[in-house]
NUPAMI-7001 format. One line per 4 residues: number of its first residue (from 1); their letters; for each residue y, z, x of N, C-alpha, C. Coordinates in Angstrom, 3 decimals, m for minus. Each point is the difference from the previous one (the first is absolute). Example, Ala and Ser with C-alpha at 12.3 -4.5 7.8 and 13.67 -1.06 7.14 Angstrom:
1) AS) m5.690:7.800:13.190:1.190:0.000:m0.890:1.200:0.000:0.900  1.050:m0.720:m0.350:1.190:0.060:0.820:1.090:0.730:m0.770
END
This chain:
1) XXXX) 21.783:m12.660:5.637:m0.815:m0.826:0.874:0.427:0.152:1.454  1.299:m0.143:0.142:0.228:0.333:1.381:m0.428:1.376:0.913  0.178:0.902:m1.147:m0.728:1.441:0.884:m1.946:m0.455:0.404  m0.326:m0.466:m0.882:m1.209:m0.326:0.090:m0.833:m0.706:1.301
5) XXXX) 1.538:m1.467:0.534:0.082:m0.789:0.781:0.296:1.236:1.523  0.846:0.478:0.000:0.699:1.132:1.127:m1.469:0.950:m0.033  m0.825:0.515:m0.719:m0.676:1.170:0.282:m1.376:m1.046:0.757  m0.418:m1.384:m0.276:m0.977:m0.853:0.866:0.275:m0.091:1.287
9) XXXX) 1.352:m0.613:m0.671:0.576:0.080:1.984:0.039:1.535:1.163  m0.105:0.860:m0.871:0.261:1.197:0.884:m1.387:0.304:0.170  m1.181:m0.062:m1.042:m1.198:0.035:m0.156:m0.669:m0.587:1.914  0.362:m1.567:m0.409:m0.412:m0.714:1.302:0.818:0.605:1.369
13) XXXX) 1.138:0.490:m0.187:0.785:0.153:1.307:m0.675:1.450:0.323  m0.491:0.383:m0.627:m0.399:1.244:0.370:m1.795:0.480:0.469  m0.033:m1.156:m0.437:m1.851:m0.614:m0.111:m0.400:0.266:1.776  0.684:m0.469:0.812:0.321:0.335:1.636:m0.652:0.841:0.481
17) XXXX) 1.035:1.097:m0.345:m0.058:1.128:0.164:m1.708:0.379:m0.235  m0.697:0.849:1.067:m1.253:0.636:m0.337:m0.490:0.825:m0.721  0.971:1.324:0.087:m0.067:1.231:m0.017:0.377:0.077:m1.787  1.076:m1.187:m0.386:0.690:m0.092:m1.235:m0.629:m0.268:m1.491
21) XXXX) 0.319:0.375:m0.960:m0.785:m0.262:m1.211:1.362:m0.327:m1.197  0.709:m0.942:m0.048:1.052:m0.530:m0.405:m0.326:0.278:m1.481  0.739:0.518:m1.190:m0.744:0.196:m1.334:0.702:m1.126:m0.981  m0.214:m0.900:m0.737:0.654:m0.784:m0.872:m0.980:0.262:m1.096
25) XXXX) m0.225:m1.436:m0.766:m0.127:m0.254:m0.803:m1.687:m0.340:m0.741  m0.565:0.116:1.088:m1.840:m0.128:m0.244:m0.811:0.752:m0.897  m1.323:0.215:0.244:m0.430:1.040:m1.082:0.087:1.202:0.874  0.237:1.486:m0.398:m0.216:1.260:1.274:m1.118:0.226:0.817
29) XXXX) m1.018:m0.707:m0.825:m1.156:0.946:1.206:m0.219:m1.276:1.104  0.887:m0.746:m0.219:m0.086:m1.270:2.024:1.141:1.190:0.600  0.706:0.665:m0.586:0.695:0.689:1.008:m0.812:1.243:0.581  m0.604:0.530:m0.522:m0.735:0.655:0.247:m1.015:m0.146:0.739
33) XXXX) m1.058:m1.206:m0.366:m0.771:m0.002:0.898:0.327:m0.531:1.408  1.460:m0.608:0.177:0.282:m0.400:1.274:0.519:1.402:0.376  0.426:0.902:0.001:0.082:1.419:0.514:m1.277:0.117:0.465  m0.658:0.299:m0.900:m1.109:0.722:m0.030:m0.708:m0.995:1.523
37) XXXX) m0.033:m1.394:m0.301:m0.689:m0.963:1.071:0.504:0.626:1.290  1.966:0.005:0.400:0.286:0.149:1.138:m0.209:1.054:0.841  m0.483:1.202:m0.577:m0.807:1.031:0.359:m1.064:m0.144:0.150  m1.029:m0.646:m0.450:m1.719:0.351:0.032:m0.304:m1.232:1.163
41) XXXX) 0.373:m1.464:0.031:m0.596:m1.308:0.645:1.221:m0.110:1.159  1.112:0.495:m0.519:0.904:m0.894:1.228:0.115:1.047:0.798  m0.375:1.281:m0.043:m0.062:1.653:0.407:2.053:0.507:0.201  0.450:m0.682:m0.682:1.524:0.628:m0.267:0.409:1.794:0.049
45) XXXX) 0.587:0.043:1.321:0.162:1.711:m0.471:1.172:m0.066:m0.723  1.182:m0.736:m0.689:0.763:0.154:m0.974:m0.027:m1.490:m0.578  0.734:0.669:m1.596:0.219:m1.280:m0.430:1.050:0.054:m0.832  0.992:m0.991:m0.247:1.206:0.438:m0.913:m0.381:m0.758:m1.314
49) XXXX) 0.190:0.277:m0.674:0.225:m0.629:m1.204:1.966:m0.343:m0.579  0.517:m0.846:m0.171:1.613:m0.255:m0.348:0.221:m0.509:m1.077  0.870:m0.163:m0.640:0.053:m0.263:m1.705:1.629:m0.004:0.197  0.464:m1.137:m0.970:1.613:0.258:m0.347:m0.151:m0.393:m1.307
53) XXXX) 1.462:0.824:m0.560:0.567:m0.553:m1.460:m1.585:1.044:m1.073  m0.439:m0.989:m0.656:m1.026:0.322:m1.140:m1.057:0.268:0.505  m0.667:m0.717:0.902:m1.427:0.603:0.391:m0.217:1.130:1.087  1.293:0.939:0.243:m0.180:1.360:0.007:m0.759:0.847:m0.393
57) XXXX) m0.075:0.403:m1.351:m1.214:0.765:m0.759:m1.820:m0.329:0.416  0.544:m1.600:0.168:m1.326:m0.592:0.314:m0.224:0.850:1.341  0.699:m0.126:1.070:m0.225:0.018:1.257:m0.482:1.699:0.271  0.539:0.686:m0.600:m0.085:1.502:m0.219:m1.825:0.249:m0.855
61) XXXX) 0.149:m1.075:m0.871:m1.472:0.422:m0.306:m1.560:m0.465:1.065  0.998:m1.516:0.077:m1.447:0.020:1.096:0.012:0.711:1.270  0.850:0.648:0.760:m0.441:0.972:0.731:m0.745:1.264:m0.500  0.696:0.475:m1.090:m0.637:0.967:m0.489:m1.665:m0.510:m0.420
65) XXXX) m0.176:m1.138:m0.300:m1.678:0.054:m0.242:m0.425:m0.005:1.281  0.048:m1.116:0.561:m0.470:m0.293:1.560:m0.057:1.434:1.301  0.971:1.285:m0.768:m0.380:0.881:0.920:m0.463:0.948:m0.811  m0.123:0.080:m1.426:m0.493:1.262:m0.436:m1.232:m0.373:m0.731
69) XXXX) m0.462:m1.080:0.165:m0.924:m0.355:m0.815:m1.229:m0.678:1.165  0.554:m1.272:0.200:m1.102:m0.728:0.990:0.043:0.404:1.833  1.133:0.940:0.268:m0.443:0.460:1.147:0.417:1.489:0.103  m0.297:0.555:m1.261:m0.013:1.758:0.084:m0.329:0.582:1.323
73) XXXX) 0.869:0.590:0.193:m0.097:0.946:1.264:m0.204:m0.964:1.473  0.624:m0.791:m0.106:0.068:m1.107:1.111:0.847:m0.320:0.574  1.184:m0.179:m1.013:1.044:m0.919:m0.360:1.595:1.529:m0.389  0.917:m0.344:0.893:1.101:0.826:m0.999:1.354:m0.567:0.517
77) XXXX) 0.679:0.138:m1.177:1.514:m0.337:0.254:0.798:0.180:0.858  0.100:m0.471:1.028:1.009:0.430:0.993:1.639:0.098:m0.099  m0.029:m1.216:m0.639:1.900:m0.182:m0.396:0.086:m0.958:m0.715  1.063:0.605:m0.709:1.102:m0.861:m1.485:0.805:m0.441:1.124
81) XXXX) 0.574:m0.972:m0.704:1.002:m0.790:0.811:0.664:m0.988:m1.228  1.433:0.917:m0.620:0.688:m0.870:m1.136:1.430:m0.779:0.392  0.390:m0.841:m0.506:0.749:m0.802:0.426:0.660:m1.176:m1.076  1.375:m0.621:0.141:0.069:m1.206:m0.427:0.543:m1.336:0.209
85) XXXX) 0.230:m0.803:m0.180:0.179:m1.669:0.679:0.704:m0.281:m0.769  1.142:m0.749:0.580:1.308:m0.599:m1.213:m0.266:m1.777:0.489  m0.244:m0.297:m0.732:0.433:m1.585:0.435:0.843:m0.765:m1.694  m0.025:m1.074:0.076:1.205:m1.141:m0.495:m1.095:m0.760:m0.814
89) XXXX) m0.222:m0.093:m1.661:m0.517:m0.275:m0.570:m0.038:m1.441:m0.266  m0.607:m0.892:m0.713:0.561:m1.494:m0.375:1.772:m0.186:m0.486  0.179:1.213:m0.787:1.167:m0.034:m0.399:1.053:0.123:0.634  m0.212:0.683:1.240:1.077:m0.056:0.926:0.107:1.507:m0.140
93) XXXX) m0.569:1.010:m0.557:0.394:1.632:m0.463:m0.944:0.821:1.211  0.499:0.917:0.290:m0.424:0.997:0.890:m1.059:1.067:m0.835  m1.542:m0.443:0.618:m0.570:0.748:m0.707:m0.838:1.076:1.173  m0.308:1.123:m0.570:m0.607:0.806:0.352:m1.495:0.648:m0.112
97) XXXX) m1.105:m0.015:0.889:m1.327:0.154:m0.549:m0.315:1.078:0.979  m1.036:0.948:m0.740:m0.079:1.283:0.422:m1.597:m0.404:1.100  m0.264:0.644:0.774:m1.321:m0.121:0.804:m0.495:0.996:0.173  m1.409:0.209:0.258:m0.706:1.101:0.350:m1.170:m0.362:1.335
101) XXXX) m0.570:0.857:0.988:m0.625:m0.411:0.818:m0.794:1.422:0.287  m1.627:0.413:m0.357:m0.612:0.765:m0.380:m0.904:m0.098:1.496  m0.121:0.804:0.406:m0.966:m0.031:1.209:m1.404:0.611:m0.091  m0.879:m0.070:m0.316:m1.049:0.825:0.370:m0.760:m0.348:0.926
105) XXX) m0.505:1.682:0.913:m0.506:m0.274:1.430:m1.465:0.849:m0.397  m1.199:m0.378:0.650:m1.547:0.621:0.381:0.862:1.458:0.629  m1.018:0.870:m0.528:0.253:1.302:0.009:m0.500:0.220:1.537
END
């Protein structure tokens, strides 16, 4: 429950950000279509998509739809960007979570 609690909060802290597409726990295609949105209505020439811990895979797929699917030949990857965050769990233990930060820019 607590990862659950930490990935809302990062969800909202990251909500800010314009350009950002924070990946947790929702169904995939709101991640997607907010890609897909920050390109077509808000006219975004990049947009990141970021993911830590588990919804990595996630974060890797919805770029991959959002540029190879709903904005073919529009849309391409500019930069990976991997990484990880140590912080101090309830327990008092030093934990470690892996991050990813996926860029894709209008061709």
């Amino acid at each position: 429950m607590a990862e659950e609690e930490r990935e809302a909060s990062e969800e909202r802290r990251h909500a800010g950000s314009d350009n950002s597409i924070f990946i947790g726990g929702k169904p995939f295609m709101n991640y997607v279509t907010g890609v897909v949105m920050q390109f077509t209505t808000k006219g975004a020439e990049e947009v990141t998509v970021k993911a830590r811990g588990k919804f990595i895979s996630r974060a890797v797929d919805v770029s991959e739809v959002a540029a190879k699917r709903f904005l073919k030949d529009n849309v391409v990857v500019k930069g990976i960007a991997i990484d990880s965050e140590e912080f101090e769990n309830k327990e008092g233990r030093q934990v470690r979570v892996s991050t990813i930060e996926i860029t894709l820019a209008k061709k």
